[in-house]
N, CA and C of each residue as an Amber inpcrd file, in Angstrom:
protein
   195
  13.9560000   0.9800000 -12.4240000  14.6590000   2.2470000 -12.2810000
  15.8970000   2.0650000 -11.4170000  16.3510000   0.6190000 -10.9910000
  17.8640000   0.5280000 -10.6110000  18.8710000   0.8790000 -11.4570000
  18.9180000   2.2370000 -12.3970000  20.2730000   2.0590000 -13.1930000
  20.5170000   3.3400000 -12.6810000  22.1000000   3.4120000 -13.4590000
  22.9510000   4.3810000 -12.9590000  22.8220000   5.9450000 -13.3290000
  21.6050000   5.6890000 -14.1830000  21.4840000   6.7470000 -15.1930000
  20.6310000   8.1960000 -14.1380000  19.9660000   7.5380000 -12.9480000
  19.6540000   8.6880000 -12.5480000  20.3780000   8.7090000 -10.6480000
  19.5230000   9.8890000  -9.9640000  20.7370000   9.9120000  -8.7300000
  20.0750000   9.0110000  -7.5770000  21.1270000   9.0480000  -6.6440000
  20.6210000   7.6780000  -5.6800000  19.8810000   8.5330000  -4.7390000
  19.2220000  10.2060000  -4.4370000  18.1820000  10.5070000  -3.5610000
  16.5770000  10.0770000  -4.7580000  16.5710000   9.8220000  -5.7930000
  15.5130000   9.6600000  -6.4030000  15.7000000   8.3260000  -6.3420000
  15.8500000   7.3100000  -6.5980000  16.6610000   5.4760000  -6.7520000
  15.5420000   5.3820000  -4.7900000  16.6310000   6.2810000  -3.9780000
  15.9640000   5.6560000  -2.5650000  14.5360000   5.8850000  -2.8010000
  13.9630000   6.9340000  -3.3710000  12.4820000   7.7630000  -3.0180000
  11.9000000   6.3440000  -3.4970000  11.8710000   6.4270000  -4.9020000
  11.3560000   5.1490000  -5.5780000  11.1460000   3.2270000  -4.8920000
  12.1780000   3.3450000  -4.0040000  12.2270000   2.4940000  -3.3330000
  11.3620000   2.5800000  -2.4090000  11.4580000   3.3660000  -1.5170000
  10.6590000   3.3780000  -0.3290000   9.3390000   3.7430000  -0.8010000
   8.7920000   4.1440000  -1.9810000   7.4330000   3.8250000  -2.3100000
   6.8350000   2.8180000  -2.6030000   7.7320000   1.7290000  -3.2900000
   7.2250000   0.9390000  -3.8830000   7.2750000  -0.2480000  -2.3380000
   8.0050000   0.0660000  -1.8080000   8.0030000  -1.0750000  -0.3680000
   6.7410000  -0.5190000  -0.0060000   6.5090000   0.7690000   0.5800000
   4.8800000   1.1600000   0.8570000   3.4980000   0.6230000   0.3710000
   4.2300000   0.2040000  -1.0930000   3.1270000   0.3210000  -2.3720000
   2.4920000  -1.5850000  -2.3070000   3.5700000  -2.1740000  -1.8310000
   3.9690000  -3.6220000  -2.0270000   3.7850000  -4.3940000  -0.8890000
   3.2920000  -3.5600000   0.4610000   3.1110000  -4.2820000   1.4820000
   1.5040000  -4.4420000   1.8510000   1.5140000  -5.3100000   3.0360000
   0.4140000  -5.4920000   3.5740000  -0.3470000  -5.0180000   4.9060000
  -1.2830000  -4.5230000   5.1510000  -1.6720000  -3.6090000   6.1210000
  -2.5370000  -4.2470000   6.7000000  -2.9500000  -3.4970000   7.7250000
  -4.1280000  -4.4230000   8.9700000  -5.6180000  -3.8180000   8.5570000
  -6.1170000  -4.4620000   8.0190000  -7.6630000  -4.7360000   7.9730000
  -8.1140000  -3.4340000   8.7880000  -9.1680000  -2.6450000   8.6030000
 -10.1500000  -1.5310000   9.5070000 -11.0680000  -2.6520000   9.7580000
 -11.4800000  -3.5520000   9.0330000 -12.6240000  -4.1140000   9.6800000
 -12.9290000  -5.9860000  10.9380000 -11.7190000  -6.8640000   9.9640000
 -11.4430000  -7.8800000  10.8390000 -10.2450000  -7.7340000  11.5960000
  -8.9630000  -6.5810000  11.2520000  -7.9880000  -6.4830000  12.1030000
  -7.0020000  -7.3410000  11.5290000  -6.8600000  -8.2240000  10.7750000
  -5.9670000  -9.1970000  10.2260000  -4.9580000  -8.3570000   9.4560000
  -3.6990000  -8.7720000   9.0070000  -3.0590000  -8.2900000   7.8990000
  -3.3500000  -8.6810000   6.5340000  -4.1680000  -7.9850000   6.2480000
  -4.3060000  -9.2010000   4.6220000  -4.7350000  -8.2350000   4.1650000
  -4.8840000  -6.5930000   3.8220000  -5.2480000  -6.1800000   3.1170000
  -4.2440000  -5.4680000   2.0000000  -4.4020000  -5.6560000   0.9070000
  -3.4920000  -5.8190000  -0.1530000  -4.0310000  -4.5170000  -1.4930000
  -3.1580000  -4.2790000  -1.6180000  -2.8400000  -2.9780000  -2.8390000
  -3.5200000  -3.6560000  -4.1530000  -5.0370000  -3.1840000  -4.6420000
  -5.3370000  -3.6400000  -6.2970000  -5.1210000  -3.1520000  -7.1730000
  -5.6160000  -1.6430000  -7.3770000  -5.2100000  -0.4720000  -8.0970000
  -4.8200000   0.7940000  -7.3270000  -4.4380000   1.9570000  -7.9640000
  -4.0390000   3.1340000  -7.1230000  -4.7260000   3.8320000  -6.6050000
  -4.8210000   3.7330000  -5.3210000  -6.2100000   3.8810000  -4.5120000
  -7.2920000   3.5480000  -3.6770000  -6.8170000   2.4860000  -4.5390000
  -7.7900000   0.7000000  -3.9780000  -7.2890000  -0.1850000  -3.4360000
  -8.0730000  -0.4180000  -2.3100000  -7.2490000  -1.6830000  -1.5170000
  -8.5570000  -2.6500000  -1.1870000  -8.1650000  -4.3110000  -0.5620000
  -8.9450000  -5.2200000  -0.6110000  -7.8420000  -6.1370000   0.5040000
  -9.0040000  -6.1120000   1.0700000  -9.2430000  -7.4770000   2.1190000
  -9.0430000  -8.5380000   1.4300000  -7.8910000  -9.7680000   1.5140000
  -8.0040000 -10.7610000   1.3990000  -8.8260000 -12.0100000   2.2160000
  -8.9790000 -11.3370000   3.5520000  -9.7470000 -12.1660000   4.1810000
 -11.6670000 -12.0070000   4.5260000 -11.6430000 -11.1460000   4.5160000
 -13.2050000 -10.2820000   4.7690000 -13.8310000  -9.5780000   3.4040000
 -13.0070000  -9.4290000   2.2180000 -13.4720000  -9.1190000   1.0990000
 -13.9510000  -7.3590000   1.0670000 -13.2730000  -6.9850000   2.2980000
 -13.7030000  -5.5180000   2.1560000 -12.8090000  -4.7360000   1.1230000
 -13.4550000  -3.8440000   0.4480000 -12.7450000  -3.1020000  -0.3930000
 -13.1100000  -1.9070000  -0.3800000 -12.1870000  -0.6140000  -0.0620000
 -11.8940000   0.2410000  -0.2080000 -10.5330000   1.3040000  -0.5650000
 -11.5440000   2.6350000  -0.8620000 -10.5250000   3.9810000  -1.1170000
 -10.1440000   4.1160000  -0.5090000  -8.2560000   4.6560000  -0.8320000
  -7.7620000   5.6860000   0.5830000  -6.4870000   5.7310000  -0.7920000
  -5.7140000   6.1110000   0.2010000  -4.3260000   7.3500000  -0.6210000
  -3.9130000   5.7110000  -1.5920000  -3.1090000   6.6550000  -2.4220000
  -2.6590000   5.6080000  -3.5750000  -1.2630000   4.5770000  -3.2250000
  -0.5970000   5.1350000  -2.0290000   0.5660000   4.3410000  -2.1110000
   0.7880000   3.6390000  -0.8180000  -0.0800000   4.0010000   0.5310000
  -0.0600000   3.6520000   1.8660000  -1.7420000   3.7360000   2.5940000
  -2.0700000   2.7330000   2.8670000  -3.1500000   2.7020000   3.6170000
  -3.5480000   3.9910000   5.1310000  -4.4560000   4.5030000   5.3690000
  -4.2400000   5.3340000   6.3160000  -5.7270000   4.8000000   7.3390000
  -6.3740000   4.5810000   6.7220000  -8.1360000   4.2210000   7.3350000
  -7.6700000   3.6250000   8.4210000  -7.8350000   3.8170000   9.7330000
  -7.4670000   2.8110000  11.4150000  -8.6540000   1.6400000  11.5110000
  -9.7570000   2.6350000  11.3620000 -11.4530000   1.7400000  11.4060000
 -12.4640000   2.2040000  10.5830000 -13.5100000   1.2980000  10.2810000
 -15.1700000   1.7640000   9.6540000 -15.5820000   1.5430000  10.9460000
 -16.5020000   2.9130000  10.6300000 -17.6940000   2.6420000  11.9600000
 -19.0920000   2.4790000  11.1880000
């Protein structure tokens, strides 16, 4: 969706989701950064194998108790 065809406040939105969408977050359970975006919704521990729900485009969970 980089073309000229639509306006640059929708171009930024799109951007800054997909950087949200595309990064890596800190673990609730070992604390590491490795937990990684699978499907919309779903996220997974690369290191601890935990997998869970939370919002579709940004991690929010701090901890499991």
């Amino acid at each position: 969706m980089r073309t000229t065809k639509y306006g640059v406040s929708v171009r930024k939105g799109v951007d800054a989701i997909t950087k949200l969408r595309a990064g890596k977050y800190k673990c609730p359970r070992c604390k590491k950064t490795a937990m990684k975006r699978v499907a919309s919704g779903i996220w997974k521990c690369k290191r601890c194998e935990l997998e869970i729900a939370d919002n579709a485009y940004n991690l929010t969970v701090k901890s499991i108790n």
